[in-house]
The first five atom37 places (N, CA, C, CB, O) and aatype in JSON, in Angstrom:
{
  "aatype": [20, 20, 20, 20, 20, 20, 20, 20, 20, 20, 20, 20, 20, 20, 20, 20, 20, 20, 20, 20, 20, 20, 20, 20, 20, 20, 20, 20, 20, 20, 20, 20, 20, 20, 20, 20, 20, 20, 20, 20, 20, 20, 20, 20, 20, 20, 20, 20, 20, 20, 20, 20, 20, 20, 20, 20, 20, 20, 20, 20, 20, 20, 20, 20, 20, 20, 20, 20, 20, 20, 20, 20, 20, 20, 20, 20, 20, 20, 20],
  "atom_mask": [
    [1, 1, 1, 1, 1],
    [1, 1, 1, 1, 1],
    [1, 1, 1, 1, 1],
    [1, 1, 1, 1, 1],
    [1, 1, 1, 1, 1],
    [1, 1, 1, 1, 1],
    [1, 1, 1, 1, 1],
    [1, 1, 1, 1, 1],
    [1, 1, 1, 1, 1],
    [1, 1, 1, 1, 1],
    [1, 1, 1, 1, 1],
    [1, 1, 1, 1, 1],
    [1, 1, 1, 1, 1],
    [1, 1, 1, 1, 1],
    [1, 1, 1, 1, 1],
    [1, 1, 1, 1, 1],
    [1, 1, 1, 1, 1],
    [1, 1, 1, 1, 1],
    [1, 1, 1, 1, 1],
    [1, 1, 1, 1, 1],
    [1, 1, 1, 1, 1],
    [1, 1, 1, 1, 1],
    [1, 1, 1, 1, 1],
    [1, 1, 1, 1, 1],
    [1, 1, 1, 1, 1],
    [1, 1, 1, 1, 1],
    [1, 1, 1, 1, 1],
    [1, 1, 1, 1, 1],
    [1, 1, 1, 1, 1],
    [1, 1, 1, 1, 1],
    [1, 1, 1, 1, 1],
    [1, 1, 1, 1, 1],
    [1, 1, 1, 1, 1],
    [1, 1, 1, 1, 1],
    [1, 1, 1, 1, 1],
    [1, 1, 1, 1, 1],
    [1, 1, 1, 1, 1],
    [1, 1, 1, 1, 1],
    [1, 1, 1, 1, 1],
    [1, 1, 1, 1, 1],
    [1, 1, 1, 1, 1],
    [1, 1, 1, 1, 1],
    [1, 1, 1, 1, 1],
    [1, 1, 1, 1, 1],
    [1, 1, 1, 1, 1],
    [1, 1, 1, 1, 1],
    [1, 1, 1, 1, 1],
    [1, 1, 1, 1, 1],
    [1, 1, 1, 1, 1],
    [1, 1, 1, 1, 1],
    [1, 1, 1, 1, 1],
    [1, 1, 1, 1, 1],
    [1, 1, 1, 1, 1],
    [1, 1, 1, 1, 1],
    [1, 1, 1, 1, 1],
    [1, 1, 1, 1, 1],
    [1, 1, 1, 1, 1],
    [1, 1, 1, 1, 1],
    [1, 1, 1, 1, 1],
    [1, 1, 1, 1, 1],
    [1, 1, 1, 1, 1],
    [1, 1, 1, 1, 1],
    [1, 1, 1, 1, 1],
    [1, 1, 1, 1, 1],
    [1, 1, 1, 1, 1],
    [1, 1, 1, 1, 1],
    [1, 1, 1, 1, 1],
    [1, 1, 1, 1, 1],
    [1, 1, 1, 1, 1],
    [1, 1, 1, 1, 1],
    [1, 1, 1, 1, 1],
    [1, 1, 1, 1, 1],
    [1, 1, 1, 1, 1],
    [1, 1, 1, 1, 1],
    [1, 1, 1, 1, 1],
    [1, 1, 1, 1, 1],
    [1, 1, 1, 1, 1],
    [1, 1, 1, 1, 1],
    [1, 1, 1, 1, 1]
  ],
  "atom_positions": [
    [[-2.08, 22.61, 10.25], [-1.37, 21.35, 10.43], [-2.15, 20.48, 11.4], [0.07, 21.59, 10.93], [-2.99, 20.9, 12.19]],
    [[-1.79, 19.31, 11.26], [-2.61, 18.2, 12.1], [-1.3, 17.34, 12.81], [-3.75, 17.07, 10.93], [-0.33, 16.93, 12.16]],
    [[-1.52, 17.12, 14.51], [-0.76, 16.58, 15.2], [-0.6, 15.46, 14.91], [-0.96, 16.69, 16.19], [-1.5, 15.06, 14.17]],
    [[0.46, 14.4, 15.24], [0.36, 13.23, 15.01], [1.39, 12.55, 15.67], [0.28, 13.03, 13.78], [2.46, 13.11, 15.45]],
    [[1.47, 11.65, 16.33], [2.71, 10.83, 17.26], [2.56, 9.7, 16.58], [2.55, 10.56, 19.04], [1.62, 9.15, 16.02]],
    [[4.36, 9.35, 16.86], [4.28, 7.51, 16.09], [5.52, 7.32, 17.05], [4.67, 7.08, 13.79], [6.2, 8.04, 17.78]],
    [[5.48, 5.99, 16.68], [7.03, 5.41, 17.44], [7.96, 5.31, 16.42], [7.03, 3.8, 18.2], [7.52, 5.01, 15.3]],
    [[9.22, 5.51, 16.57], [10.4, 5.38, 15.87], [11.58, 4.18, 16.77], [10.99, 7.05, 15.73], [11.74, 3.95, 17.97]],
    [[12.08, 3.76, 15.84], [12.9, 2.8, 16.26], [14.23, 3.61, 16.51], [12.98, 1.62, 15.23], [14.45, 4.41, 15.6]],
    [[15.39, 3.58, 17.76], [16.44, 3.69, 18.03], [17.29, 4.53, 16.75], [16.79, 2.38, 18.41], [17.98, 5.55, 16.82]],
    [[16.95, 3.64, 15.54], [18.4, 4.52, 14.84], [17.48, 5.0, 13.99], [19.95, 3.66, 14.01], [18.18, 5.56, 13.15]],
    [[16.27, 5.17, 13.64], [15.58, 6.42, 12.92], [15.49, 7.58, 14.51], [13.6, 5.82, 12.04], [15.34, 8.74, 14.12]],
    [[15.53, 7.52, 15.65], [15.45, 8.13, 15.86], [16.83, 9.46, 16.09], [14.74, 7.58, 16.42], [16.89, 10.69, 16.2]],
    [[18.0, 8.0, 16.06], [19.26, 8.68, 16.35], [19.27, 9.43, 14.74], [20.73, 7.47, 16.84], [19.55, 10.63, 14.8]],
    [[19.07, 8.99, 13.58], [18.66, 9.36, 12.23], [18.39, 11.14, 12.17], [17.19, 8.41, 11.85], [19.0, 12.15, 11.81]],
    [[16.85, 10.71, 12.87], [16.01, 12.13, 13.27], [16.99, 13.26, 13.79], [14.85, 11.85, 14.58], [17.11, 14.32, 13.18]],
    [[17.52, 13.04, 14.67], [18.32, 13.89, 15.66], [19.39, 14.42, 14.88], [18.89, 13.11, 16.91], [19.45, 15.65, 14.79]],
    [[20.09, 13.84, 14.41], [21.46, 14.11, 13.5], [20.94, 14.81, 12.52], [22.29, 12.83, 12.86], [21.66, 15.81, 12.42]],
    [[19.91, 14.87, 11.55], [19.58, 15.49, 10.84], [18.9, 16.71, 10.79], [19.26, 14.91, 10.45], [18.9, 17.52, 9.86]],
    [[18.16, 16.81, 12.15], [17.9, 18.34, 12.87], [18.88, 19.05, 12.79], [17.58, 18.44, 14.3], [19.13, 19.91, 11.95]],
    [[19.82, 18.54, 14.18], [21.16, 19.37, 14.34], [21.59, 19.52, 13.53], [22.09, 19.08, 14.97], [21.64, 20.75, 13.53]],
    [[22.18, 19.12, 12.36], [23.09, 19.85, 11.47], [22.1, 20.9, 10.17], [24.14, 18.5, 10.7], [22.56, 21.92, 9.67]],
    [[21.14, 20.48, 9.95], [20.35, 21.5, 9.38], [19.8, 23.06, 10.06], [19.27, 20.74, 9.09], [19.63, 24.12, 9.46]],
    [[19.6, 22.72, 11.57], [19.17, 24.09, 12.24], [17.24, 23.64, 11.88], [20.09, 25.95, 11.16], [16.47, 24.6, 11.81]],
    [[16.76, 22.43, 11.72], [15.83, 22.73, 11.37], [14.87, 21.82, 12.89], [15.74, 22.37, 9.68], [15.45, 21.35, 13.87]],
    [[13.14, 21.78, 12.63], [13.23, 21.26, 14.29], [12.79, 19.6, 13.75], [11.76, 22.27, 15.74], [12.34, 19.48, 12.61]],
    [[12.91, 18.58, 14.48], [12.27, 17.49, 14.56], [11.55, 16.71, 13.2], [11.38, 17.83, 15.51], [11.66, 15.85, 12.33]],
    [[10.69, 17.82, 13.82], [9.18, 17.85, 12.99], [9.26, 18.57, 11.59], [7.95, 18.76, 13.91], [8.43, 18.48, 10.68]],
    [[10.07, 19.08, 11.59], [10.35, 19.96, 10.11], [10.9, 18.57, 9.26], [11.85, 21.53, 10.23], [10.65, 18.22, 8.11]],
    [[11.49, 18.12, 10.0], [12.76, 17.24, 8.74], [11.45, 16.39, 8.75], [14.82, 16.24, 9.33], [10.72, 16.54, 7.77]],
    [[11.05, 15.54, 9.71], [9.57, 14.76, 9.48], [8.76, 15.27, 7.97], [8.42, 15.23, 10.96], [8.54, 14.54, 7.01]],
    [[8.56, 16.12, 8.05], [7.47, 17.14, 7.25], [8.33, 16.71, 6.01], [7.32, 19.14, 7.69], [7.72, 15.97, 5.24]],
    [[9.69, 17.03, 5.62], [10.29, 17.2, 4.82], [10.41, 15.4, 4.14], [11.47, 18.09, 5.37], [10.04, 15.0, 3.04]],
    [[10.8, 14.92, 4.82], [11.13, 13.5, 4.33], [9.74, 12.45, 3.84], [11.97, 12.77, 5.67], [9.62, 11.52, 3.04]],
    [[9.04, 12.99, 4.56], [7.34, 12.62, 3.76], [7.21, 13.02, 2.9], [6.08, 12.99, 4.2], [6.46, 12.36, 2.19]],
    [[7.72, 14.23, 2.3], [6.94, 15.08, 1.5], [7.83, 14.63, -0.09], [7.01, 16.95, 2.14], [7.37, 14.61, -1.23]],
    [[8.93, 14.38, 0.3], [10.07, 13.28, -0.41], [9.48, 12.24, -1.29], [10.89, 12.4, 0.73], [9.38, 12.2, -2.52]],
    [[9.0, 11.11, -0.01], [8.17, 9.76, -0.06], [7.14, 10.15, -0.71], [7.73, 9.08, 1.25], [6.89, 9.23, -1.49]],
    [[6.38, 11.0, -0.85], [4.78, 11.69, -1.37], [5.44, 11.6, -2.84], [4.13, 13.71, -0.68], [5.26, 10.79, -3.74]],
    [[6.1, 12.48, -2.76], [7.03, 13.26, -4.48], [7.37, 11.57, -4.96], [9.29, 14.7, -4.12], [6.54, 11.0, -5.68]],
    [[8.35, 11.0, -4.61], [8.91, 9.97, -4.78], [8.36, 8.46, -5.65], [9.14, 9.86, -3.6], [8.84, 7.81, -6.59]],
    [[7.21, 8.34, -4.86], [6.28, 7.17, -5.35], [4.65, 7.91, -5.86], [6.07, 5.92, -3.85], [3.66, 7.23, -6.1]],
    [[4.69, 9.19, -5.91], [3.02, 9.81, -6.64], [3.53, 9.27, -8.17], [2.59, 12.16, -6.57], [4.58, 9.44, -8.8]],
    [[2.13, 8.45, -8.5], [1.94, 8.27, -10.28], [2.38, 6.73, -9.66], [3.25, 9.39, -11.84], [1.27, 6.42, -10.08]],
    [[2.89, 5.56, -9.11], [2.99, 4.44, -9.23], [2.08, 3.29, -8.52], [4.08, 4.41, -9.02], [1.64, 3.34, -7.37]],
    [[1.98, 2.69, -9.08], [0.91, 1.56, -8.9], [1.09, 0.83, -8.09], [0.67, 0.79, -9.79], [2.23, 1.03, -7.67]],
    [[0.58, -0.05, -7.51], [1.02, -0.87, -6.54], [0.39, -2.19, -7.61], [0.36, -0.55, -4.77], [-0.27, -1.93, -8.61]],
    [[0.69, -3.41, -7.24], [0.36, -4.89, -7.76], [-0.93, -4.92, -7.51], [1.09, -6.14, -7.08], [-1.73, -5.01, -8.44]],
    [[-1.27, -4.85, -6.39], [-2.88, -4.81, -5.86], [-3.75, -3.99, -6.71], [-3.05, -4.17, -4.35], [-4.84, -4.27, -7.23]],
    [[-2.93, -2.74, -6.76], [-4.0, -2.18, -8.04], [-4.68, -2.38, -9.35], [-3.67, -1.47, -8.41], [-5.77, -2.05, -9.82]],
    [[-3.22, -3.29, -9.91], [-3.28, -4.19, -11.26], [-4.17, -5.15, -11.29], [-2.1, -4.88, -11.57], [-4.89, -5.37, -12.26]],
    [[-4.18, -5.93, -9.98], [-4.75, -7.45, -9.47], [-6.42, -6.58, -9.22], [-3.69, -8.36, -7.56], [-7.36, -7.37, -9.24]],
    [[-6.7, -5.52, -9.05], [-8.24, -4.58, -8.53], [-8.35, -4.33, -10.2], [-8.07, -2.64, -7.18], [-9.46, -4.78, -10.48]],
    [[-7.9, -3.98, -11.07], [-8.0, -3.43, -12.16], [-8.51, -4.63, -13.28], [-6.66, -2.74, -12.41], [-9.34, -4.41, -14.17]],
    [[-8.13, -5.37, -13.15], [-8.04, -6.8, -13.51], [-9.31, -7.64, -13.02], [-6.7, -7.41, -12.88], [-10.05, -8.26, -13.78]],
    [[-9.45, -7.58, -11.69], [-10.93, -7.92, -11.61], [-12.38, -7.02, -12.17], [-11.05, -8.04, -10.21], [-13.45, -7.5, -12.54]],
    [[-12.04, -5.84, -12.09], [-12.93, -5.07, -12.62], [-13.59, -5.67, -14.29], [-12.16, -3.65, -12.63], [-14.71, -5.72, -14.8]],
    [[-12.33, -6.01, -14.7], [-12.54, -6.23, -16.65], [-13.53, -7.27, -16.48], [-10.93, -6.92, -17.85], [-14.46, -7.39, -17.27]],
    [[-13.3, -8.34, -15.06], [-13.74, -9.61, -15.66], [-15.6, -9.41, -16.05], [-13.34, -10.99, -14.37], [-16.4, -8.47, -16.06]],
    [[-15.65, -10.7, -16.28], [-17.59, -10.51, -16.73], [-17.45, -10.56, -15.04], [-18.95, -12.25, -17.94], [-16.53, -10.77, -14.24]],
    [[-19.24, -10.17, -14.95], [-19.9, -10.57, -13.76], [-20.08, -12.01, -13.61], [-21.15, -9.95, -13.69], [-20.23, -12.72, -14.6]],
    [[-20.07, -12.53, -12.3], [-20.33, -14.25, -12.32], [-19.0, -15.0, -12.79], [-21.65, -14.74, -13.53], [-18.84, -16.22, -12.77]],
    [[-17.94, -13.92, -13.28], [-16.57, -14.75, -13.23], [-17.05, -15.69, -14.78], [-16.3, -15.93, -11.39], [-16.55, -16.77, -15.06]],
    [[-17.96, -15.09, -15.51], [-18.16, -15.3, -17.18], [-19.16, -16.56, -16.95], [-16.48, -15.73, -18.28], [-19.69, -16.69, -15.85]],
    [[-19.41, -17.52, -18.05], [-20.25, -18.39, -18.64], [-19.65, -19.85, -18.27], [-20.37, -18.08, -20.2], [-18.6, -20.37, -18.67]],
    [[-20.5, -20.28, -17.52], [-19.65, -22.44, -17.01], [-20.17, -22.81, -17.88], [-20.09, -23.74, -15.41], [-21.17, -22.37, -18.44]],
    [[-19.13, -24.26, -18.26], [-19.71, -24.98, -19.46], [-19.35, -26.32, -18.35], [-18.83, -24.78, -21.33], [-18.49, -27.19, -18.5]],
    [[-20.58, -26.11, -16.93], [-20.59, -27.59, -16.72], [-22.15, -27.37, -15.9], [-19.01, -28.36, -15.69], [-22.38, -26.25, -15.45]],
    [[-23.09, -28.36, -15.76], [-23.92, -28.18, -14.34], [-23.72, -28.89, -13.35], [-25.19, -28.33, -14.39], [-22.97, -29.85, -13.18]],
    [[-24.89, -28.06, -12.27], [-24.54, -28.14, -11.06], [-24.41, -30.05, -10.85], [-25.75, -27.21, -10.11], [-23.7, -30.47, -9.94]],
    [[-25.25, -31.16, -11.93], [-25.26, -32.34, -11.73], [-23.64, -33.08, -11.76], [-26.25, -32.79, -12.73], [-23.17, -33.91, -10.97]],
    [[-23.03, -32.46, -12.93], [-21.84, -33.02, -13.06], [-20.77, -32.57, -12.55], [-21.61, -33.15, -14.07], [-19.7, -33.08, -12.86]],
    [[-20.83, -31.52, -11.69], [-19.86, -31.33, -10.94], [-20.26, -32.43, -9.64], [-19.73, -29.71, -10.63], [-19.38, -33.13, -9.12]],
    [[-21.5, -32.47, -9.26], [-21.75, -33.57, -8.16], [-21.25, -34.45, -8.62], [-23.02, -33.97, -7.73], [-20.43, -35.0, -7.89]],
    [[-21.48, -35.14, -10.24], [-21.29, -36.72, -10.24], [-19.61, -37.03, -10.59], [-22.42, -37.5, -11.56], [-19.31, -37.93, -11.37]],
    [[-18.44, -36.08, -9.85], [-17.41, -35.83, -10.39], [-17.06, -35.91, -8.64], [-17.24, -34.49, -11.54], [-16.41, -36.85, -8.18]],
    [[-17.41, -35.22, -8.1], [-17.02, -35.05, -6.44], [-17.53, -36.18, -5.82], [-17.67, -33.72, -5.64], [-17.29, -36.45, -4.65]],
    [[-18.4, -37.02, -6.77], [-18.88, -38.73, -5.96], [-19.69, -38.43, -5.33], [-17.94, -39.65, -4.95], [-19.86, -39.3, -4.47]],
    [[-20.38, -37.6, -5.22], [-21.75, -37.2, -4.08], [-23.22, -37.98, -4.75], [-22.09, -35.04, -4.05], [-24.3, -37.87, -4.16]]
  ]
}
């Protein structure tokens, strides 16, 4: 196992506590346990970002073929 400290807010911690005591189990067990939940829970789902990473991958390189040059984009911006 690997140590690890975090902060908990007031009522996850009052959370934490209540859920020791009445299980008999320690702290760190129910910790262990309720991750392992969250792990089970969301393994196999995607996040948006992944779709939006997946999605850039397809595109061409260079973001595909312009059908303008570099002149007429100047003579469009008034330069």
């Amino acid at each position: 196992m690997v140590r690890k400290q975090l902060f908990l807010r007031r009522d996850q911690e009052r959370w934490l506590k209540e859920q020791a005591s009445c299980s008999g189990k320690s702290e760190g067990q129910v910790l262990r346990e309720a991750l392992d939940a969250y792990v089970e829970h969301t393994r196999g789902q995607r996040s948006e970002w992944d779709g939006f990473l997946d999605t850039l991958a397809k595109m061409p390189a260079g973001g595909g073929q312009r059908h303008w040059t570099r002149d007429q984009l100047h003579e469009r911006s008034g330069r």
